[in-house]
N, C-alpha and C positions, 0 to 999 in steps of 0.2 A: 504494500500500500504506500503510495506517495502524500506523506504528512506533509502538509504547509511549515514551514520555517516560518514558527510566528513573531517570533521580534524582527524580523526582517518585514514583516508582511506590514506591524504595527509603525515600525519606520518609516516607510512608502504610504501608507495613508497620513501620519501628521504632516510629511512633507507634501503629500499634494494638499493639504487644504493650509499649506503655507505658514504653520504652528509652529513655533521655536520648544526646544526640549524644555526648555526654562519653564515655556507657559506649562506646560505637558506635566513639570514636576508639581508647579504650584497646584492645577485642577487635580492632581493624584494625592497632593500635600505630601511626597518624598523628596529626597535630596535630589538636587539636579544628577548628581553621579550615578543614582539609582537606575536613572532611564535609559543612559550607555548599558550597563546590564540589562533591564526588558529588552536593549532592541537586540543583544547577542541569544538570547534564548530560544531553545528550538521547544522548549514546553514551559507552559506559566500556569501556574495554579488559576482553578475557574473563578474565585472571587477575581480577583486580579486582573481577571480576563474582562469580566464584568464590569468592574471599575472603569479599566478602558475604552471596552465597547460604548458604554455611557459617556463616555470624557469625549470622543471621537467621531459620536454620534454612528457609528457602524457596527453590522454585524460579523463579529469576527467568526464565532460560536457556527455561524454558515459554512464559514471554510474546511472545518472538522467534517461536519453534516453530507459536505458535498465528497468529502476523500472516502466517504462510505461507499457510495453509488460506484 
């Protein structure tokens, strides 16, 4: 099965809606240096996941869903 590489996935969507890590730490309320780690991650715990889906306004939780089919 071909799993999504999701800090990578999570990187390409703040950079297309043009969002600085900065903004990304303060909506999560972590350290800025926090977010260089989510974006190297190829698994993030689902609360986390959720937090950012919400922060980003996107469904990530899809991407898993769709590596089923």
């Amino acid at each position: 099965m071909d799993e999504p590489h999701i800090g990578r996935l999570i990187r390409q969507e703040l950079r297309r809606q043009k969002k600085t890590n900065r903004w990304f730490a303060e909506q999560l309320n972590i350290n800025p240096r926090t977010v260089n780690k989510i974006f190297q991650k190829n698994v993030i715990d689902t609360h986390q996941l959720l937090l950012i889906a919400r922060c980003l306004n996107t469904d990530f939780f899809r991407l898993y869903s769709d590596a089923l089919k």
